[in-house]
N, C-alpha and C positions, 0 to 999 in steps of 0.2 A: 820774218819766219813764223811770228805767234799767228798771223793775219792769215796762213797762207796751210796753217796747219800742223805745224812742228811744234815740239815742246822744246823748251827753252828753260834752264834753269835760272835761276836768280837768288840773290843775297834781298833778305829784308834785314832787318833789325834781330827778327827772333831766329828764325832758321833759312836755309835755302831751300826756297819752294821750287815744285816741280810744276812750270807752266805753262799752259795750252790754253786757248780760246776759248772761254767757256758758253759760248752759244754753238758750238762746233760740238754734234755729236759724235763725229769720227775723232776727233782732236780727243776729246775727252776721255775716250774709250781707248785711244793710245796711253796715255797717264795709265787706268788700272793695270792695264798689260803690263807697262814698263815697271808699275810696282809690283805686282803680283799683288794687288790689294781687291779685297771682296769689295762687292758689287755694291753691299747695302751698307757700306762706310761712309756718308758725303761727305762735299771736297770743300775748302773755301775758299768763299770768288774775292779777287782782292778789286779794289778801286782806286785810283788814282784820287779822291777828295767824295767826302760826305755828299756832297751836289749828287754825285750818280748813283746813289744807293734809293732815290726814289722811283725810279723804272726799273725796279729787280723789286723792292719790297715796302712794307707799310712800315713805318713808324710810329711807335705811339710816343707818347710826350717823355717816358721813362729813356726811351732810345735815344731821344733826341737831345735829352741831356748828357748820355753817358759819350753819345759821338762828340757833342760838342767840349765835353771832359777830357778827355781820351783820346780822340784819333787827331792826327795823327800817331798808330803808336799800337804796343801789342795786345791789344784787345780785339773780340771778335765778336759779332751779334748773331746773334741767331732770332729773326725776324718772320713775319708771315710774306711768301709770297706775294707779287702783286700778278694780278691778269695781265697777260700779252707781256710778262716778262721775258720772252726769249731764252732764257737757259737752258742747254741740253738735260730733261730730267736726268742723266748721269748723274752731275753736278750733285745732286739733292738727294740721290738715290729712293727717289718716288715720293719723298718728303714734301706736304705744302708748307715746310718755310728752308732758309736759306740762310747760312753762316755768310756775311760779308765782314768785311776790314778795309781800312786803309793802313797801309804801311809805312812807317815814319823814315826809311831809309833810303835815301836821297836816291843811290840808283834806282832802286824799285819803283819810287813815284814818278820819276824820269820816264824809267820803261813803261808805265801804265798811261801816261800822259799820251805818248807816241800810240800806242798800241790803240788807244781809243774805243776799249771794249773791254766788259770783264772778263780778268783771266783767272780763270781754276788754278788753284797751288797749294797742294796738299808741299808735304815737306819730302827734299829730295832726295827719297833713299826707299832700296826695298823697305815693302810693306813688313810692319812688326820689326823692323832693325833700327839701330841705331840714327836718330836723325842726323844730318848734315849741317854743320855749321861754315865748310872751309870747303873751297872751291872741290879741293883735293878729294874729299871726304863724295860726293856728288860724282866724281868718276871712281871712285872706287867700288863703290856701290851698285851705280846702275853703269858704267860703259860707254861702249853704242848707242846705248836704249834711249840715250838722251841726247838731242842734234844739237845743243849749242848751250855754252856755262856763261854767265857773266860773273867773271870772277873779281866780286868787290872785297875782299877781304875777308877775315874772320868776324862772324855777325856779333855784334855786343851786345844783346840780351842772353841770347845762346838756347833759351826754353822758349818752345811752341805760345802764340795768344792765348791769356786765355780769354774763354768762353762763356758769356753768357748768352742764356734765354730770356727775352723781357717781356713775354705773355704766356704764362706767369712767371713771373721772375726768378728765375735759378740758377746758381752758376753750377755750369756743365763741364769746365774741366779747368784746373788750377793753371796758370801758366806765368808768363812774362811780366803781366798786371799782378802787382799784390793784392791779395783780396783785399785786405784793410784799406788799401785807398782807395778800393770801389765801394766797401760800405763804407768811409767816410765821407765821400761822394752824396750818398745815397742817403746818408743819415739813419741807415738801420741795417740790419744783419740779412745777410744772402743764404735762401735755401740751397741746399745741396742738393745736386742730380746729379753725381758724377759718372756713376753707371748702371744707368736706368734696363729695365727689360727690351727695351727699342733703341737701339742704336740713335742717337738725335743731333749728334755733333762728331767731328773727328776725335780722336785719342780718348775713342770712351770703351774701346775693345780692351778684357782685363789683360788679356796679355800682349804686351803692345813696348817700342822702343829698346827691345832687345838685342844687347849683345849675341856673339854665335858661342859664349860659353856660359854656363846658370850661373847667374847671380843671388849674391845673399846679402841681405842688408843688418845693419845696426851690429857688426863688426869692429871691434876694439882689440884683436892681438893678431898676428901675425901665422899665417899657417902654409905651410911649405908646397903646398898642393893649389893655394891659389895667389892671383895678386891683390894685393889691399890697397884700395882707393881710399885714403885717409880723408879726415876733417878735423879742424882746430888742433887739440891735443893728442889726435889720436895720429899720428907717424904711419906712412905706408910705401909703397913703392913707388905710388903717385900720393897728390893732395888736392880735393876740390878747393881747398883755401887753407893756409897752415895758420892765417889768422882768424878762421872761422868767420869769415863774411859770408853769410848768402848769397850777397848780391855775385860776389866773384864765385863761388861756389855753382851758381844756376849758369852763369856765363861760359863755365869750363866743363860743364858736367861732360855731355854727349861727344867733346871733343876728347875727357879723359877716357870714356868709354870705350872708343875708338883706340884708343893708344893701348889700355888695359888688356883689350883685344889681343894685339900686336906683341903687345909685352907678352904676354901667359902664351903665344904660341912658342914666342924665342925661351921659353925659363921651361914648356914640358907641363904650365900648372893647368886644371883640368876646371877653375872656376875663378870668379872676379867674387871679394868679397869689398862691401863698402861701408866706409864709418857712420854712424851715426848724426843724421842731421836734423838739426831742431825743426818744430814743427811749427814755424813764427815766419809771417812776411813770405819769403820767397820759397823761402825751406819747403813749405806745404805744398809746393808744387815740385820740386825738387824731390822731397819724398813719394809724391805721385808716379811719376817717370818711373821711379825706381821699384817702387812696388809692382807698376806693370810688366816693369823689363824682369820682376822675380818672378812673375805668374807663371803656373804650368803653362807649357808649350801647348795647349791641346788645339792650334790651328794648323795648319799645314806651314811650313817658313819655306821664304823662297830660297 
């Protein structure tokens, strides 16, 4: 079906990407439709193993340690271009470089394997909504829109890759990689670019991961008008983790999101308030998400 020009969803590790052919300009162009996501967002191409990341882009010797650090697994590069790479410019959205990965979870690299070509997989769910972590969550969202789910379970990272730039080095969005083990990797501290004047990577639009009710962050009591997504000590209707772990915290977020949703329409509440989460490890990205999903609405929602 990916070969032939359908999207396809799938389970990686971090979320369920929404997948089409990424040398397929018609394929690709079905993905924005089906999200309702802008033009000038690029998408990122997954690979089945480091090997095919040389005919799509250049590596320099910083990249080639962090792939060989890290992938398989949820980190993403954003690299320069190579000539006669084949990609529909969608993919990049007129950008000369290009977000790749490889994804550590076994259906995924299975399906890439088979597929024999990179595929585009932004994450599967209207654009600026909540992303998709459970097969469920992927037809609730997009429907029809999308020809076929491989439903591998619920994903175990549960937060987007994140994103670096390696010429010049900067990470461009917090995600599933703690930053501290890429700069202990690296042996020194990652510039910030997390939302630059030019869009340069996915999940850099400030208002982005949105629930369909306003959210409010760093919440510690209980208010009748919304539901309270708790952390650690603080008690709510839901909890990203009641023992305050990050790690289970970042795993559950988008799917408590989801549920908070559901919940606030059955209770009448009018907003999703959530606890306060440390800004340590995964947390910083976890707080990312969530600052975007606070941001004024000033794009159009589908």
């Amino acid at each position: 079906m990916l070969r032939d020009g359908a999207l396809v969803a799938f389970p990686t590790e971090t979320v369920y990407g929404l997948g089409a052919d990424a040398t397929s300009g018609r394929a690709v162009a079905r993905v924005f439709a089906a999200k309702g996501r802008p033009a000038f967002n690029p998408l990122i191409v997954h690979v089945a193993g480091a090997d095919q990341v040389a005919a799509l882009a250049v590596m320099d010797a910083t990249a080639r340690d962090l792939a060989a650090r890290f992938w398989p697994g949820p980190l993403t590069l954003v690299l320069p271009l190579r000539e006669g790479h084949g990609l529909s410019p969608l993919v990049t959205a007129g950008l000369d470089t290009v977000a790749i990965r490889v994804p550590a979870a076994p259906l995924a690299r299975d399906l890439l394997q088979r597929v024999g070509r990179p595929v585009a997989a932004p994450s599967a769910n209207p654009s600026g909504r909540v992303s998709a972590t459970r097969a469920a969550h992927v037809m609730d969202g997009l429907g029809d829109r999308v020809d076929a789910v491989l439903d591998g379970g619920p994903c175990g990272v549960g937060l987007e890759s994140t994103i670096l730039r390696t010429a010049p080095l900067a990470l461009l969005r917090a995600g599933g990689l703690a930053v501290e083990e890429i700069e202990a990797a690296l042996g020194r501290s990652l510039p910030r670019d997390m939302t630059p004047g030019k869009v340069q990577a996915p999940g850099q639009l400030s208002s982005h991961y949105a629930p369909a009710r306003p959210l409010r962050m760093g919440v510690t009591s209980r208010d009748r008008q919304a539901v309270l997504i708790g952390f650690g000590p603080v008690s709510g209707d839901l909890s990203l983790s009641e023992s305050g772990d990050v790690i289970e915290a970042a795993a559950r977020l988008f799917d408590l999101l989801h549920l908070a949703d559901s919940l606030a329409a059955e209770k009448g509440a009018d907003r999703i308030d959530v606890a306060p989460v440390p800004e340590t490890g995964l947390g910083r990205a976890i707080n990312d998400r969530l600052r975007r999903a606070a941001a004024p609405r000033d794009m159009p929602q589908p």
